[in-house]
C-alpha positions in Angstrom: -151.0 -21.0 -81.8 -148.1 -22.6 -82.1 -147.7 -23.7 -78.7 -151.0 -25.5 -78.8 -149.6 -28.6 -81.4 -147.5 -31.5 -80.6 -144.8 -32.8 -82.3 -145.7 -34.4 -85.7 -148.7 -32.5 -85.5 -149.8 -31.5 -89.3 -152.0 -28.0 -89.7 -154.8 -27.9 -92.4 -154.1 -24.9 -94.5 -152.4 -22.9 -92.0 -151.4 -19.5 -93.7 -155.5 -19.3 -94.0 -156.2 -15.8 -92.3 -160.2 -14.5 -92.2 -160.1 -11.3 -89.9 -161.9 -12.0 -86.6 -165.5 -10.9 -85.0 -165.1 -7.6 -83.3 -166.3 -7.6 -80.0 -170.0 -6.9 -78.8 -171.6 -4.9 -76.3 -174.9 -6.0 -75.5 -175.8 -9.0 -73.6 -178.2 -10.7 -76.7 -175.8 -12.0 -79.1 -175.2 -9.8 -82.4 -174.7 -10.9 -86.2 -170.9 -10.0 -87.0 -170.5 -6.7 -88.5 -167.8 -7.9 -91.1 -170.1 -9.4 -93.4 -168.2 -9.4 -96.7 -165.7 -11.8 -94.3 -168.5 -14.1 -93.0 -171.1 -16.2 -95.0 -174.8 -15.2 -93.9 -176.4 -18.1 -95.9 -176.7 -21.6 -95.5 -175.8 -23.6 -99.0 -176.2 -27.0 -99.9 -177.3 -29.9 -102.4 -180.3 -32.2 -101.8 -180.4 -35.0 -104.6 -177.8 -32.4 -106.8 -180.1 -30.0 -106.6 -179.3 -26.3 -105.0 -180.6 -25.0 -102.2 -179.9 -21.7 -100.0 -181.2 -20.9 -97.0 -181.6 -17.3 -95.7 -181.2 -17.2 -92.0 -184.5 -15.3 -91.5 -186.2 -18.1 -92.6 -185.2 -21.2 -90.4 -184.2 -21.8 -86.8 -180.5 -22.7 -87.3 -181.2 -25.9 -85.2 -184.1 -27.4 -87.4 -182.9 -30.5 -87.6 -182.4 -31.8 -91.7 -185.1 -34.8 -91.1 -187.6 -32.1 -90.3 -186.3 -29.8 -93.2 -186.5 -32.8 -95.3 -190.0 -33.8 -94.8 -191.7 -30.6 -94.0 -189.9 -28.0 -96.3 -187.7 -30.0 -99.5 -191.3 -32.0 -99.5 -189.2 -35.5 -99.2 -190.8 -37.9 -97.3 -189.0 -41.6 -97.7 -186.3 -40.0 -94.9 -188.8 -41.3 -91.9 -188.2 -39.8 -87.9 -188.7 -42.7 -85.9 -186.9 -42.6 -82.2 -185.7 -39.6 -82.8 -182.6 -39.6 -80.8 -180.2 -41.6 -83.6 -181.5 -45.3 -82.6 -183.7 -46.4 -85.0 -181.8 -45.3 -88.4 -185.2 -44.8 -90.4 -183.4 -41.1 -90.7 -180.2 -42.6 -92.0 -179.1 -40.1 -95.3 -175.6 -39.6 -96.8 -173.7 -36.7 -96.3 -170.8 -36.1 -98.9 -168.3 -33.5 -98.9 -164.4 -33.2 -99.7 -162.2 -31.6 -97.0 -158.3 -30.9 -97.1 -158.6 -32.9 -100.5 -160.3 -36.0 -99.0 -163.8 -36.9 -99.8 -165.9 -38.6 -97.2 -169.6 -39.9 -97.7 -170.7 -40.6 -94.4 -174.6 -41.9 -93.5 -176.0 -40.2 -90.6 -179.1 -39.8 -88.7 -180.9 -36.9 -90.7 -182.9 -36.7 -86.7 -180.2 -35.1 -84.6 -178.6 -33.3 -87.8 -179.1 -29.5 -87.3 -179.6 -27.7 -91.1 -176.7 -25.6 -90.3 -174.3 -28.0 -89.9 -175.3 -29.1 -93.4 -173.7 -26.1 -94.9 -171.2 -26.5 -97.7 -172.6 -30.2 -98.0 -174.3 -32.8 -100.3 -176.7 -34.7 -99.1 -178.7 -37.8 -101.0 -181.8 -39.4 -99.3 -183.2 -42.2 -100.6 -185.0 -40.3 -103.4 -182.2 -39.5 -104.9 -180.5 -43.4 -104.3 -183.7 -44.5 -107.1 -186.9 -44.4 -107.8 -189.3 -45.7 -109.9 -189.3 -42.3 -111.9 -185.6 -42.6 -111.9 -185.0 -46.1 -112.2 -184.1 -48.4 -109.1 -180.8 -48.7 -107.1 -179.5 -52.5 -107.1 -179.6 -52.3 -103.4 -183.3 -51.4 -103.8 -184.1 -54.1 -106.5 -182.4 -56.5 -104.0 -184.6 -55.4 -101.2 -187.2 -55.8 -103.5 -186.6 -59.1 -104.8 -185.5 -60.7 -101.5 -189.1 -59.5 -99.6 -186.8 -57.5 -97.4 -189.8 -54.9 -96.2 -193.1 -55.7 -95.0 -194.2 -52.2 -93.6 -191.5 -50.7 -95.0 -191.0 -47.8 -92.5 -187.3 -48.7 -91.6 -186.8 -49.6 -95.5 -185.3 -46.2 -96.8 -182.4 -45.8 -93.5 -181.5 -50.0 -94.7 -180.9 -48.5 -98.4 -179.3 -45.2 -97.6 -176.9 -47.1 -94.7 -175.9 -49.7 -97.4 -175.5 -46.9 -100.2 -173.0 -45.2 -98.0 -171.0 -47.9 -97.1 -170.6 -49.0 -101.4 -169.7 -45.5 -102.0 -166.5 -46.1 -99.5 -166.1 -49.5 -100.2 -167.1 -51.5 -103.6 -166.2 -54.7 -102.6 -167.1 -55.3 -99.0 -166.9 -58.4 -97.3 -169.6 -60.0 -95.7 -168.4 -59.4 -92.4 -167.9 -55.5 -93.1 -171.5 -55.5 -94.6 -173.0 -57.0 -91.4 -171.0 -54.7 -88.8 -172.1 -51.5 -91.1 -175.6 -52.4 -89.6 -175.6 -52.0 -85.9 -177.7 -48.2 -86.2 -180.4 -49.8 -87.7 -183.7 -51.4 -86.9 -186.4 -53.2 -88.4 -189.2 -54.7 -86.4 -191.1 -56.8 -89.3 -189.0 -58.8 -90.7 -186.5 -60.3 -88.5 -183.8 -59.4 -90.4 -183.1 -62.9 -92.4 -184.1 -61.7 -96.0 -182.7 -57.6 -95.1 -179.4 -59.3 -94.6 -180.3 -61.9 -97.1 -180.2 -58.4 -100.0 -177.5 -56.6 -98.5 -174.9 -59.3 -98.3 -175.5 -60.3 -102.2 -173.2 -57.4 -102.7 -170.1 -59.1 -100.3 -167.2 -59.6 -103.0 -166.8 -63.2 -103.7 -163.9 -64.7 -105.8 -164.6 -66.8 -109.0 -164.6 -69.8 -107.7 -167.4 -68.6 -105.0 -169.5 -67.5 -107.7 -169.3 -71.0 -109.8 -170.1 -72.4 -107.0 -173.5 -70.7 -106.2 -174.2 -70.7 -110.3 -174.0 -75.0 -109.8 -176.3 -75.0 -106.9 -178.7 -72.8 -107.2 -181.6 -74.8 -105.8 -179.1 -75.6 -102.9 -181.1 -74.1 -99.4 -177.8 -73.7 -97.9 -176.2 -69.7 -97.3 -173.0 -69.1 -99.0 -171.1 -67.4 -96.4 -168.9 -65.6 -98.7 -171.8 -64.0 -100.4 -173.9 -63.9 -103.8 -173.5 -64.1 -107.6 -176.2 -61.6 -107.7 -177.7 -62.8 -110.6 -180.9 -62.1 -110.4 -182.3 -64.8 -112.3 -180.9 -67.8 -111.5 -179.0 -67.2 -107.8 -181.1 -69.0 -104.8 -181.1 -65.4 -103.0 -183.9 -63.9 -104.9 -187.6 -65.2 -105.4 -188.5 -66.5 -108.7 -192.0 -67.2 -108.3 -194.0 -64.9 -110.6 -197.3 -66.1 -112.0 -199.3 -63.8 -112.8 -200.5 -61.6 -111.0 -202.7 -57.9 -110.9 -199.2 -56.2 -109.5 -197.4 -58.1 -112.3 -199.1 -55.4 -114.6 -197.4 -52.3 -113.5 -194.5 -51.5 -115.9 -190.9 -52.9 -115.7 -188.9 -50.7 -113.2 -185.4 -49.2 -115.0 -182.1 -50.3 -113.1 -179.2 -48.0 -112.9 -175.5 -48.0 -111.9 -173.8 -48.2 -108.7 -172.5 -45.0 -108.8 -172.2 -41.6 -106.8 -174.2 -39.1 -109.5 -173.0 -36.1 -108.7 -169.7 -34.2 -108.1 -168.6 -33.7 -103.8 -168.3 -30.1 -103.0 -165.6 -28.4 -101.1 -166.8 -27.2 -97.6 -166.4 -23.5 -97.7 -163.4 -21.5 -96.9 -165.2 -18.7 -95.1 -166.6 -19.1 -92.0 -170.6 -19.2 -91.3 -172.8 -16.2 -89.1 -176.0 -16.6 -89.3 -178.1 -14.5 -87.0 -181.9 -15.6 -85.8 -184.7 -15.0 -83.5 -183.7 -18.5 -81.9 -180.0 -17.8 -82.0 -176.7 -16.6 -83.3 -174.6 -19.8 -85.0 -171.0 -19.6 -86.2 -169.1 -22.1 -88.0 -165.6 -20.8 -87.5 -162.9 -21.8 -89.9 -159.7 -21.6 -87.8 -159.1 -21.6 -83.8 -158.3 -18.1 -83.8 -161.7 -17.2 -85.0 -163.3 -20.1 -82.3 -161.6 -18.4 -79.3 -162.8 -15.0 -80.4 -166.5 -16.0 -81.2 -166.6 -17.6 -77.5 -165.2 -14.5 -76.5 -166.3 -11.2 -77.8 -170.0 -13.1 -79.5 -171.8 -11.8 -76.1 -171.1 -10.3 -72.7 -172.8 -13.6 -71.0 -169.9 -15.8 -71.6 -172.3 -18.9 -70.1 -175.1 -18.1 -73.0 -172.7 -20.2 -75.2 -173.4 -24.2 -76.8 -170.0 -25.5 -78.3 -171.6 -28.6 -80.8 -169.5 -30.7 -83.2 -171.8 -33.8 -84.7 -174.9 -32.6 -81.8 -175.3 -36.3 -81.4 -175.8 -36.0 -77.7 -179.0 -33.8 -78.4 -180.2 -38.0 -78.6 -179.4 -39.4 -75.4 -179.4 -35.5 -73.4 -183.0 -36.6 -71.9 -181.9 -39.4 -70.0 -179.6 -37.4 -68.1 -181.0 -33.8 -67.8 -183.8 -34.7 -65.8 -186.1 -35.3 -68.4 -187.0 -39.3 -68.0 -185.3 -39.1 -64.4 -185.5 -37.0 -62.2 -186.2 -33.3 -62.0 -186.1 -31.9 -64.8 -183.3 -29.3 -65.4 -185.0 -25.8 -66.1 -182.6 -24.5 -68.9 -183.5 -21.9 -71.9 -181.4 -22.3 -75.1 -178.2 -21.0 -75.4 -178.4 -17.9 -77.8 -175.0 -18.4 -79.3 -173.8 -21.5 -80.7 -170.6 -22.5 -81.9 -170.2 -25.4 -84.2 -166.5 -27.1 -84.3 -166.5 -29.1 -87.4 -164.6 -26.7 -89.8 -161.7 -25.7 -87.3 -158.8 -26.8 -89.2 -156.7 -26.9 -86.0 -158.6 -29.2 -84.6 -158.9 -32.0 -87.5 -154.4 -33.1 -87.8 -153.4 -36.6 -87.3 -150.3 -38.4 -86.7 -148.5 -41.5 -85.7 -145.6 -40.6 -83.6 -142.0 -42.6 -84.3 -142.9 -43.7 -80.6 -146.0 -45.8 -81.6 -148.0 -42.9 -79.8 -151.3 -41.6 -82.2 -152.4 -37.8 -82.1 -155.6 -37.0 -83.6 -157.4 -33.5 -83.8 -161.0 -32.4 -80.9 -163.1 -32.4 -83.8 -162.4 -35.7 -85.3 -165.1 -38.2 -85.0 -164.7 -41.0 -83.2 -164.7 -43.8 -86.4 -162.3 -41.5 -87.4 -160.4 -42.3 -84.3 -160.7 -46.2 -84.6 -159.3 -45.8 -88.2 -156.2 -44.2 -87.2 -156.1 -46.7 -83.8 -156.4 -49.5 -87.0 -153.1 -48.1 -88.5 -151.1 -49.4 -85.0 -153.4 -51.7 -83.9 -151.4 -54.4 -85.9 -148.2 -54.7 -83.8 -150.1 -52.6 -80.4 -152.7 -54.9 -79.0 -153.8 -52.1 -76.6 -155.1 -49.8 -79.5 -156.4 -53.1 -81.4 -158.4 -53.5 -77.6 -159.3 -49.9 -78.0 -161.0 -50.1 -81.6 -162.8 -53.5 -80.4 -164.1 -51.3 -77.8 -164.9 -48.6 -79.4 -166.9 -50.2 -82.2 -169.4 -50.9 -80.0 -169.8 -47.2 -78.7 -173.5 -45.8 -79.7 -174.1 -47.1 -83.8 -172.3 -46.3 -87.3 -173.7 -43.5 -87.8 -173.7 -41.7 -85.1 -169.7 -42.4 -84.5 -169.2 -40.5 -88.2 -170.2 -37.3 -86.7 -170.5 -37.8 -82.9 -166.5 -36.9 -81.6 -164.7 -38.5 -78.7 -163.9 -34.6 -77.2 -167.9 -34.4 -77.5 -168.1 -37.7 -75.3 -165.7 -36.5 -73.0 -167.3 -33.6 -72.6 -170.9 -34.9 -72.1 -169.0 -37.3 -69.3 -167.5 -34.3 -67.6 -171.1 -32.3 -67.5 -172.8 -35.7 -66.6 -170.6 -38.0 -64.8 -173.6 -40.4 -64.4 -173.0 -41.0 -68.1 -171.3 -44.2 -68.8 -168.9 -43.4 -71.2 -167.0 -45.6 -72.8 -164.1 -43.0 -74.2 -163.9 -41.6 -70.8 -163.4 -44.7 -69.3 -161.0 -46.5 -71.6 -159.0 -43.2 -72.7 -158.3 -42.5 -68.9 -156.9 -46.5 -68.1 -154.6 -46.0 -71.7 -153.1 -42.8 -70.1 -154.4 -40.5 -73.0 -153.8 -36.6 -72.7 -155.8 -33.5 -73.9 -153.8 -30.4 -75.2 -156.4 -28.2 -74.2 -157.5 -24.0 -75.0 -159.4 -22.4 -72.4 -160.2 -19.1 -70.5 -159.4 -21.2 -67.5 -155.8 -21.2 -66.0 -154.9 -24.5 -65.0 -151.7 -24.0 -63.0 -151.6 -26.7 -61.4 -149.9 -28.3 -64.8 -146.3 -27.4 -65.6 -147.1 -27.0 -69.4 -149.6 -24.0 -69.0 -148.9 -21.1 -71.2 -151.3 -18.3 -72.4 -151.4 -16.1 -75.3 -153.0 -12.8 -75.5 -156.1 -12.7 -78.1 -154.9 -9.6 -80.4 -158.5 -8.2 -80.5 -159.8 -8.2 -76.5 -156.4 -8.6 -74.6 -158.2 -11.4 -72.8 -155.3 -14.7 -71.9 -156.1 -18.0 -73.6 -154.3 -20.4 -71.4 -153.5 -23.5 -73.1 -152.4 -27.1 -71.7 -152.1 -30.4 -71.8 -153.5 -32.8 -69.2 -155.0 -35.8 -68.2 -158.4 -37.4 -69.4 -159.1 -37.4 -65.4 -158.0 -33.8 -64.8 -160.3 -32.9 -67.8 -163.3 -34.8 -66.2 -162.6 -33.3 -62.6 -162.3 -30.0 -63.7 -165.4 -28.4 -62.4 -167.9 -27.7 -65.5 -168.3 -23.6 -65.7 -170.3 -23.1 -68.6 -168.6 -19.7 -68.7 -165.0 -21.0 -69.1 -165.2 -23.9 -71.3 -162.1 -26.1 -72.1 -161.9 -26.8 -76.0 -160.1 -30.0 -76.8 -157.8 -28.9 -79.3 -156.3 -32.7 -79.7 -155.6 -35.8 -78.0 -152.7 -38.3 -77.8 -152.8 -42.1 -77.2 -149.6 -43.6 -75.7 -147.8 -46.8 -77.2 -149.5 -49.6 -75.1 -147.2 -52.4 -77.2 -144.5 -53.0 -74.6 -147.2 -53.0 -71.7 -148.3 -56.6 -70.3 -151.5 -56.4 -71.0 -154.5 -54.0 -71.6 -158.3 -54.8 -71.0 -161.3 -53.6 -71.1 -164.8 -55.1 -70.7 -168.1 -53.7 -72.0 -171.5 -54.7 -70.0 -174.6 -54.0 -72.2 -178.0 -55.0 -72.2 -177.4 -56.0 -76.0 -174.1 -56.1 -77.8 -174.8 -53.0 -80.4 -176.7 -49.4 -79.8 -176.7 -49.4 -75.9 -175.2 -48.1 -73.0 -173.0 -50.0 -70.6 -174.2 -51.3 -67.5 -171.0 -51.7 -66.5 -167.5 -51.0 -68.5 -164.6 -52.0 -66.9 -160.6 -52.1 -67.7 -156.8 -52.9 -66.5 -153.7 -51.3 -67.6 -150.9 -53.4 -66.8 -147.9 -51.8 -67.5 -144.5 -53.2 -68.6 -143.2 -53.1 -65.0 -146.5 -55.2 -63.7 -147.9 -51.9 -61.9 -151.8 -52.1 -62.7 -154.8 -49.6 -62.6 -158.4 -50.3 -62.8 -161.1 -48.8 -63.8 -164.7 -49.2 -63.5 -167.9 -47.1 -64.3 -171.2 -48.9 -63.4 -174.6 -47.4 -64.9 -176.1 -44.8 -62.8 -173.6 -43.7 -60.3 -170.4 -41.2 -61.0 -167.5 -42.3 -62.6 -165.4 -43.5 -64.0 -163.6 -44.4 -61.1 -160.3 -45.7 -60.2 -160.4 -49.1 -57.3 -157.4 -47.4 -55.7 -157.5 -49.9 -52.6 -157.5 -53.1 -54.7 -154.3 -51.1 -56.9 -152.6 -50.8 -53.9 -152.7 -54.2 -52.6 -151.5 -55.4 -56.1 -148.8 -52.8 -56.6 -147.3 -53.4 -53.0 -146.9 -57.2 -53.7 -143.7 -58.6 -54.7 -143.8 -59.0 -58.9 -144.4 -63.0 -58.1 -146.7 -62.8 -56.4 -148.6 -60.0 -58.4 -151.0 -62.3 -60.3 -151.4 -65.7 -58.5 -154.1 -67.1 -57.2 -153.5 -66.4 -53.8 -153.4 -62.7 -54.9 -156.6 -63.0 -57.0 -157.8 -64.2 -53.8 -157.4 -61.2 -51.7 -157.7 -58.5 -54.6 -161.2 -59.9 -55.2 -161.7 -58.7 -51.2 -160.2 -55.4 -52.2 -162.3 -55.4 -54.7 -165.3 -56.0 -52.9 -164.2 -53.0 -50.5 -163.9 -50.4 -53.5 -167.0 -51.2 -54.7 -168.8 -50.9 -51.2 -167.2 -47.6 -50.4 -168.5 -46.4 -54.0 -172.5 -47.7 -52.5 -172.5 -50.8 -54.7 -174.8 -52.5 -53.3 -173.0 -56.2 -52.5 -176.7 -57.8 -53.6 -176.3 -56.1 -56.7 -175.3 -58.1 -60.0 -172.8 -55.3 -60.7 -170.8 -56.6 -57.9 -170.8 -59.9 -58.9 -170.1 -58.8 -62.2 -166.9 -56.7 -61.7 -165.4 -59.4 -59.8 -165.8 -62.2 -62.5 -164.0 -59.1 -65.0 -161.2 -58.5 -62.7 -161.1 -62.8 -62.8 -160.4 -62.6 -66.4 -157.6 -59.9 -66.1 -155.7 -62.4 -64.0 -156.6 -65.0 -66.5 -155.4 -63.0 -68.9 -151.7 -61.3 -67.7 -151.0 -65.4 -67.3 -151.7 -67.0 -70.9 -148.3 -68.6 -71.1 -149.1 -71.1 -68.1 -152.3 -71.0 -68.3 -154.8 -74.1 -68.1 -156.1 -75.0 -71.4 -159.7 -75.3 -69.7 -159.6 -71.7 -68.6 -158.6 -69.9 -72.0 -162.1 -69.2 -73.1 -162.1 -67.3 -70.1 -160.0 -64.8 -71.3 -162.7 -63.6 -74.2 -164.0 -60.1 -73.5 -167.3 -61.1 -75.4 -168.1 -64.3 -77.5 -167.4 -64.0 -81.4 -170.0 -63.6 -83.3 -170.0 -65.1 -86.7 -171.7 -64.1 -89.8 -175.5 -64.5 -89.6 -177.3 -66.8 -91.8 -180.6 -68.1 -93.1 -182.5 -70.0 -95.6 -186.2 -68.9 -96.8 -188.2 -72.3 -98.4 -191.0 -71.7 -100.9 -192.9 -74.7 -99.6 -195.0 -77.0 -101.9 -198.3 -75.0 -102.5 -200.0 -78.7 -103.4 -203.5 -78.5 -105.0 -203.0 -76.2 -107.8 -206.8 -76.0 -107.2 -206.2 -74.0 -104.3 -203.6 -71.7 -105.9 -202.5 -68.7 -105.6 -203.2 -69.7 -101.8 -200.7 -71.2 -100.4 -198.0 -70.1 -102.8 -195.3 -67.6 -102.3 -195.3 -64.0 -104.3 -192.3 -61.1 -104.3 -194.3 -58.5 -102.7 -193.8 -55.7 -106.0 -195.9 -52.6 -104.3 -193.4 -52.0 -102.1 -191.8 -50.6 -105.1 
């Protein structure tokens, strides 16, 4: 499969050799026959504690906040929206893979228990207790009143545990970002972010600072002493009190408390009434399960994080619509273990390639690596950070979004969008001979004869290739081109709230270093994404002067207007207003140099946000007749 990697592309383990599935010859899907080569039980650790799973006994695609709750008996994991909004699911999944541990919160709702296998995973029973002794985040919580019904209180804990097992010392701007997958509709967030931010790392003179003014009502932006007696964060107010009673709650470290296991080096078969799941190990052994698992090559589901199982509804006919009559796939074949298909790697060029089953915060960490001398990749992590929530982008994978944008092109994918305007290619393994691209080449698979053409193309060409659930394309790997010498790359996200929600509109302009220019636009609801060829013509057909003054701006705001009637856009729609005022700011911004001061702002893609604050005042109770009316009290039963 050496054909299939680009230059500077790194293989996990590749003399790794597990002989392959030998073909089937019955239309329902059958269990592997090599069984001493393939894994037939699900294995994990809940809270360090072993489980196994026999496949008999479970539908491969219970999800884990249902295995959680209903069959490990542990109920603080709460299922709330149920499609990876709400993060009252969040738990941590740990696990080391080509010797690199990750610990990664998720949402325990869209989690199938398969794709647990070889895993640890901690809910927030096994983060503290009162048994146990309490987690500082939970004492904070606590002592900051930061739960009133306390439903969303276990995903706040578990989110925040996650992101101090990665990073000790956050800042207070990384521990506010870490939050956008989580919801709370009590308290209004002041005293949640109040607890979470005493653990931003402050320098001495920061924490001198709030020791001397501890009765000051003023947040300190950098963060918290987190002394719990004295520092203006917590509630001090304890008379007593019945709940005062109840025995002093043990504290204990900060610290993971259990050793990360190794994901398994054999792949996974398990074999059920519901369906047949593998969990190959190389790309070999993918090819050959798509191939040889059953006779119905279109009775196949290729997952990696199965975050899309969330948002499928909205565009299967579910919510809208008619509703699309499909039964369950009876093989499914999960890409998280294909060591193929997780290499990275920075090319000498500037260029990044990064493997079809990486995730896509894994992607905006290795666009972070460039992003300091390539302001189009720095563009492209801005934008991606606001794709879907935290936890969802450590499992969900940009081939996964691509893929859900070629099978739903009413989707408004962000990675489609702004991965097609950066000129991003797909190397590409399929069934399906792509001629029409002068890298195909094919091997022969060694067991069926059958040709596995492989390829690299375009993020369009992938979208526009019909969808044939028969013949599906595997994304093997992507590449990113240097966009550091080009004159400028935008792109513009349209929400109806900044974090956790689809674009109404997204939107973006490539201009290259000569001053030719595409643009892009995908507006909610209609296909896309979609280039506004007439209103790149006029551009690219003007003199390099004249390109991107105002008379220009002028006319390509009528061209505009054209490509967006011709696509129905309605011109009494606000989307038509609003693609015009972004294709504004692309002018606005290829000019900065002579541009009017009065017009700068105008370049902003969105308006920063800076850290939230808030003050919570323990007002005079008066009358100590009256007391305890009137006078504030840490609420201890939510212990």
């Amino acid at each position: 499969m050496s054909q299939l990697l680009n230059n500077g592309w790194t293989v996990v383990n590749p003399n790794a050799h597990i002989p392959a599935p030998p073909p089937t010859t019955t239309l329902q899907a059958t269990v592997i026959k090599e069984q001493h080569s393939w894994r037939t039980t699900i294995s994990f650790k809940i809270n360090n504690v072993d489980y196994s799973i026999a496949p008999e006994t479970i539908n491969p695609r219970t999800t884990l906040a249902v295995y959680l709750r209903n069959h490990a008996g542990l109920t603080g994991t709460k299922i709330g929206c149920n499609e990876g909004g709400c993060g009252a699911c969040t738990v941590i999944l740990s696990y080391e893979f080509d010797g690199v541990t990750k610990h990664m919160p998720v949402n325990a709702c869209l989690r199938p228990i398969a794709s647990c296998d070889g895993m640890s995973i901690t809910t927030v029973e096994g983060i503290g207790s009162k048994k146990s002794g309490l987690h500082p985040i939970q004492s904070r919580m606590v002592e900051c009143n930061a739960s009133q019904c306390g439903f969303c209180t276990p995903g706040w804990v578990s989110n925040m545990y996650g992101l101090l097992l990665n990073n000790s010392k956050p800042n207070i701007n990384e521990i506010q970002d870490h939050f956008d997958g989580n919801i709370c509709r009590c308290t209004g967030y002041r005293s949640i972010l109040t607890a979470m931010s005493s653990f931003a790392a402050i320098d001495d003179d920061d924490e001198k600072q709030n020791d001397n003014n501890n009765n000051d009502t003023n947040n300190n932006k950098s963060g918290c002493c987190g002394n719990e007696t004295k520092c203006k964060h917590y509630a001090h107010n304890k008379s007593i009190d019945i709940e005062d009673l109840c025995s002093k709650i043990p504290h204990k470290e900060s610290t993971f408390p259990h050793q990360v296991p190794s994901l398994p080096t054999t792949p996974l078969c398990l074999q059920t009434n519901e369906c047949t799941w593998y969990t190959p190990n190389t790309l070999e052994q993918l090819i050959d399960c798509i191939q040889t698992s059953t006779t119905d090559p279109a009775d196949i589901e290729i997952i990696l994080g199965n975050t899309a199982s969330g948002i499928l509804k909205y565009y299967d006919g579910s919510i809208f619509g008619t509703k699309e009559q499909v039964t369950p796939k009876s093989v499914v074949v999960e890409l998280r273990q294909v060591a193929e298909m997780h290499g990275s790697s920075i090319g000498t060029d500037g260029s990044i390639t990064i493997g079809g089953a990486k995730s896509i915060n894994d992607l905006i960490t290795l666009l972070k690596k460039t992003s300091s001398t390539d302001k189009g990749h720095s563009q492209i992590v801005n934008h991606f950070n606001r794709v879907a929530n935290n936890q969802v982008r450590n499992v969900g994978g940009f081939a996964g979004n691509l893929a859900f944008a070629r099978k739903y092109p009413t989707f408004p994918s962000d990675c489609a969008l702004v991965l097609t305007a950066a000129n991003a290619t797909l190397s590409i393994v399929s069934p399906i001979d792509l001629s029409n691209s002068s890298s195909n080449k094919y091997t022969n698979n060694r067991e069926t004869n059958k040709k596995i053409f492989t390829t690299t193309i375009t993020i369009q060409e992938y979208l526009n290739t019909p969808v044939d659930d028969g013949k599906p394309l595997i994304i093997v790997s992507m590449t990113i081109p240097s966009l550091s010498k080009n004159v400028l790359f935008k792109s513009f996200k349209l929400a109806i709230r900044r974090e956790n929600s689809h674009a109404t509109i997204n939107f973006a302009a490539n201009v290259s270093e000569t001053k030719t220019i595409q643009i892009l636009y995908h507006i909610e609801k209609i296909k896309g994404p979609l280039h506004a060829t007439t209103t790149e013509e006029y551009i690219n057909n003007l003199s390099l002067a004249e390109r991107f003054n105002q008379a220009s701006l002028t006319n390509a705001i009528v061209k505009l207007q054209a490509d967006l009637s011709s696509n129905n856009i309605s011109k009494n729609s606000i989307e038509f207003y609003q693609c015009q005022s972004l294709l504004y700011k692309v002018y606005l911004s290829v000019q900065t140099e002579s541009l009017n001061p009065k017009l700068i702002s105008g370049i902003d893609w969105e308006l920063p946000r800076n850290v939230s604050t808030g003050t919570e005042v323990y007002a005079d109770p008066g009358d100590e007749k009256e007391l305890p009316v009137s006078k504030g009290y840490p609420k201890v039963s939510k212990l």
